[in-house]
N, C-alpha and C positions, 0 to 999 in steps of 0.2 A: 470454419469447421475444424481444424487443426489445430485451434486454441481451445475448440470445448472438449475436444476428442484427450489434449495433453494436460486439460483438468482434469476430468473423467478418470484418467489413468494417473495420474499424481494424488487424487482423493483416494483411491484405493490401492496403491500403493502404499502410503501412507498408515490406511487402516491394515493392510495385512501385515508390514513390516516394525508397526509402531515405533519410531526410532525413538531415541533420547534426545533429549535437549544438554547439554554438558550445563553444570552447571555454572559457568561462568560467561554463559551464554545467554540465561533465561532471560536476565534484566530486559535484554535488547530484542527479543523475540516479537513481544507485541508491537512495540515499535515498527520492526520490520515488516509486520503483518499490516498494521495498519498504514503505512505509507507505500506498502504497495497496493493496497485498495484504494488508494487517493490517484497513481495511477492507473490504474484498472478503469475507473469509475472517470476519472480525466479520457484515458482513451474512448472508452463506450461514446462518450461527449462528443469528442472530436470526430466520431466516427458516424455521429448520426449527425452532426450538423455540417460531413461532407470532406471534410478537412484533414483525415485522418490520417497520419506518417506512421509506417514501421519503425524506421530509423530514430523517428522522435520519439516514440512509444517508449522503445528501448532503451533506450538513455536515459527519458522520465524513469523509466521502473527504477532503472538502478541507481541512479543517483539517488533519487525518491528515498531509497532506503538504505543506501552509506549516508547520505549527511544526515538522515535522522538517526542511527544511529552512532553518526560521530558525536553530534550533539549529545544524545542521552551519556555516550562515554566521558566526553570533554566536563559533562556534569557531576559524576560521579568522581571524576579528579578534583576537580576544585568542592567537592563534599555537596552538589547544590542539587544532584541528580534526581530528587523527584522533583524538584523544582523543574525542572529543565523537561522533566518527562511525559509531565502534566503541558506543559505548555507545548511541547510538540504535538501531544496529544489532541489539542485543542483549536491549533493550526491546524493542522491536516486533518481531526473531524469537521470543521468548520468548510475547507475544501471537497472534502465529501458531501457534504448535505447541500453544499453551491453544485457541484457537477448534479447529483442526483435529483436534484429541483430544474436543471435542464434537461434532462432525459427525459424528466417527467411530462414537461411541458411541451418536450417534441412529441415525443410518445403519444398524450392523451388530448396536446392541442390544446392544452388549459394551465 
């Protein structure tokens, strides 16, 4: 309840403060967004098949989202960065639609 309660007020915080993204920051933003839906969507898993860790959550989240975007940064150094951003991208949508094909199937039994 204290995770939906601290979306809840992080959505609408959000929307009334609208902050800036710096621009030397954008590249890395979806990135970020999306790998921490991979665990978002990793925990929900873990948690309906019983399994579920705080401690591991928290460490998925944020690693989840420095080594992605260390990766898209490391890319952008060596000049390969949509290279590298697209294939991030592609890993972790791929582990998205794996976790969410399990929820589904605890969920609806099918």
């Amino acid at each position: 309840m204290i995770a939906a309660l601290g979306l809840l007020f992080g959505i609408i915080a959000g929307l009334v403060f609208a902050p800036d993204v710096p621009l030397s920051l954008q590249p890395y933003l979806p990135i970020a967004v999306v790998a921490a839906l991979d665990a978002v969507f990793g925990g929900l898993r873990a948690y309906l098949d019983g399994i579920f860790d705080d401690k591991v959550f928290v460490v998925s989240f944020v690693s989840n989202v420095v080594i992605a975007a260390a990766i898209v940064y490391l890319g952008d150094q060596l000049g390969v960065g949509a290279q590298l951003t697209t294939g991030v991208i592609v890993v972790l949508g791929i582990r998205i639609f794996s976790n969410v094909a399990a929820i589904r199937r605890h969920v609806f039994h099918a």
